[in-house]
Structure formats: structure tokens, C-alpha cells
C-alpha positions as CSV (number, residue, x, y, z in Angstrom):
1,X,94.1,266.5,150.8
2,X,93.6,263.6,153.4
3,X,95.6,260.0,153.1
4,X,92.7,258.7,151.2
5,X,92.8,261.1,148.5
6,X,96.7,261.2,147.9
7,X,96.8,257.7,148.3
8,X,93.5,257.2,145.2
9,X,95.0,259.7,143.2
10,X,98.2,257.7,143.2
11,X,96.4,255.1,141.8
12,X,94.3,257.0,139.2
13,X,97.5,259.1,138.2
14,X,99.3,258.8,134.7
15,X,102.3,257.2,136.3
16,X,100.1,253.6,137.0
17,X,98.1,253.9,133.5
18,X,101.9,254.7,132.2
19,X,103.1,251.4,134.0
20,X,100.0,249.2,132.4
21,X,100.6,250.2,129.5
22,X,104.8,249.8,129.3
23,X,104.5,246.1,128.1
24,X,102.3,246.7,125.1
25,X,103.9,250.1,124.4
26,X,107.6,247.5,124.3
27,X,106.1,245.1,121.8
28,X,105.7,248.0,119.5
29,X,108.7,250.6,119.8
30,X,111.8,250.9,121.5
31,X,111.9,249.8,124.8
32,X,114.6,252.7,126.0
33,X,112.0,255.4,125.2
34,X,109.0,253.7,126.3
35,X,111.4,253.2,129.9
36,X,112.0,257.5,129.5
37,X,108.7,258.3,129.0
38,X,107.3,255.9,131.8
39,X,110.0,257.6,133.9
40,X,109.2,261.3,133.1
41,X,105.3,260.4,133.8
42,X,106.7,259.1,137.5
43,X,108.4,262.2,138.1
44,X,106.0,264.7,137.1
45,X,103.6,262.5,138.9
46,X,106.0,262.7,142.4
47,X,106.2,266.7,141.3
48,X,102.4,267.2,141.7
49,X,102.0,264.9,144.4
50,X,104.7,265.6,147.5
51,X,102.6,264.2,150.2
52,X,101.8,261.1,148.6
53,X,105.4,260.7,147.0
54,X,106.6,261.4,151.1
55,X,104.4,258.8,152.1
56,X,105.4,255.6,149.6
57,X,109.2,256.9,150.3
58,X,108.4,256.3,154.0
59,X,107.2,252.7,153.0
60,X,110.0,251.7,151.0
61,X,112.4,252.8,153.5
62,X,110.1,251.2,156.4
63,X,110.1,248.0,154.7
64,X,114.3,248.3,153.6
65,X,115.5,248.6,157.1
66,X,112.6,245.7,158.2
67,X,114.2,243.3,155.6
68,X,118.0,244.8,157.0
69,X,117.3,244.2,160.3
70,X,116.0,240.7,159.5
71,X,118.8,239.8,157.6
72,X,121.3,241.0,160.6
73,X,119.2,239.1,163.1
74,X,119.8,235.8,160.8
75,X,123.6,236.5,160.6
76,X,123.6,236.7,164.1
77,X,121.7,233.4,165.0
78,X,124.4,231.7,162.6
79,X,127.2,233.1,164.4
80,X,125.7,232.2,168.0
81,X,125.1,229.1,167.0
82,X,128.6,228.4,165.1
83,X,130.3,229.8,168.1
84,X,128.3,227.5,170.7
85,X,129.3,224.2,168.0
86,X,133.6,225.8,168.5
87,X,132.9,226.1,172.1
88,X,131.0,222.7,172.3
89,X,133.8,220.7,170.2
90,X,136.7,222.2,172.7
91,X,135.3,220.5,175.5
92,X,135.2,217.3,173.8
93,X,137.6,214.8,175.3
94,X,140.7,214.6,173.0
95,X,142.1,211.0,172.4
96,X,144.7,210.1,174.3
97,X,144.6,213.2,177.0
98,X,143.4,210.7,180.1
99,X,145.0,213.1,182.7
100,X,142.4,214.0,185.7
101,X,140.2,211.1,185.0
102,X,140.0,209.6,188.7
103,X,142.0,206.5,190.0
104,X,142.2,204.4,186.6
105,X,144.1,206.5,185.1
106,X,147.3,204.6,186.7
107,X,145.7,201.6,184.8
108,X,145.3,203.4,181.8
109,X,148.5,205.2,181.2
110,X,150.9,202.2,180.2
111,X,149.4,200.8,177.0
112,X,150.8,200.9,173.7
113,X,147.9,203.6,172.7
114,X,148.0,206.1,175.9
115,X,152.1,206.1,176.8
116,X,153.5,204.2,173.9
117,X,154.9,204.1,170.4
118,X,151.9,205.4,168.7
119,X,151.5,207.8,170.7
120,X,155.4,208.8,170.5
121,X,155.3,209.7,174.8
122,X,157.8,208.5,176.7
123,X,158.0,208.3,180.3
């Protein structure tokens, strides 16, 4: 049996007619034995067919750890990017920190806001 054939006669098996027909089997009995039988149809189906059962389980899991690995690689941007906004803000000047600014600073430092009472410095 070649991909082709595993892959058509997952697609002609009783586990997809069993699938079409779930939501007008639900209108009309139970819908916790039409969910068991669809089930026991699956699994007699993935009995019969290992190689295609392999296969779609090799899918799923394909696509899980794509959509995990995309999810991690989001997270990360966010925390690069939060981090680079921390290390930004730090090297913000800080009202009333005028130390190391060149020669005004001599000007600067005796006002009421840089060396006085609303500040709460004294010289």
C-alpha cells in the first residue's frame, strides 16, 4: 500500500461517512452514543489502517510543535522588546539629577527646583 492508497482509503473509510453522518444521527438519538459509536468506527478504522493512522499522527504532531514554536517565538519578541523599553527608560534623564552635564551645571545647581526646598537638598 503506497501513500496514495492509505491516504484514499482514509477518506473512503467508515470513520469519515461515520463523521458526516454524526449531525443528523444527534438530531435523532442520543448524542453520547452517537459520539461512542463515531468513536469505535475511528478506532477500528486506525486498527486496520497503521500506516495511514502513523502518518496523520505525524501531522498532528508536525503541525503542534509548529504552532508551539510559534507561540514561543512571540513570547520571546515581547520580552525583547519589554526589556529594550526597561533598558531604554533607565537611561532617561531623571529630573533633578543635573550632575555631569558640562559647565552650567554651576548655574544650574542653586535654584529653588535643583538645590532647594522642593527638592529637600541642602548644601
Amino acid at each position: 500500500m503506497n501513500l496514495l492508497d492509505g491516504l484514499d482509503a482514509a477518506l473512503n473509510s467508515d470513520a469519515v461517512s461515520a463523521a458526516v453522518d454524526v449531525g443528523s444521527q444527534a438530531a435523532s438519538s442520543n448524542w453520547w452514543d452517537t459520539g461512542i459509536e463515531y468513536a469505535t468506527k475511528a478506532f477500528d478504522w486506525m486498527e486496520a489502517n497503521p500506516t495511514t493512522t502513523n502518518l496523520l499522527a505525524g501531522v498532528a504532531g508536525g503541525v503542534g510543535q509548529y504552532l508551539m514554536s510559534k507561540e514561543q517565538l512571540a513570547q520571546q519578541e515581547r520580552f525583547a522588546r519589554e526589556q529594550w523599553e526597561r533598558e531604554r527608560a533607565a537611561r532617561r534623564i531623571k529630573p533633578g539629577s543635573m550632575e555631569g552635564y558640562g559647565s552650567h551645571v554651576a548655574t544650574a545647581k542653586g535654584g529653588l527646583l535643583t538645590n532647594g526646598l522642593i527638592i529637600g537638598q541642602e548644601d
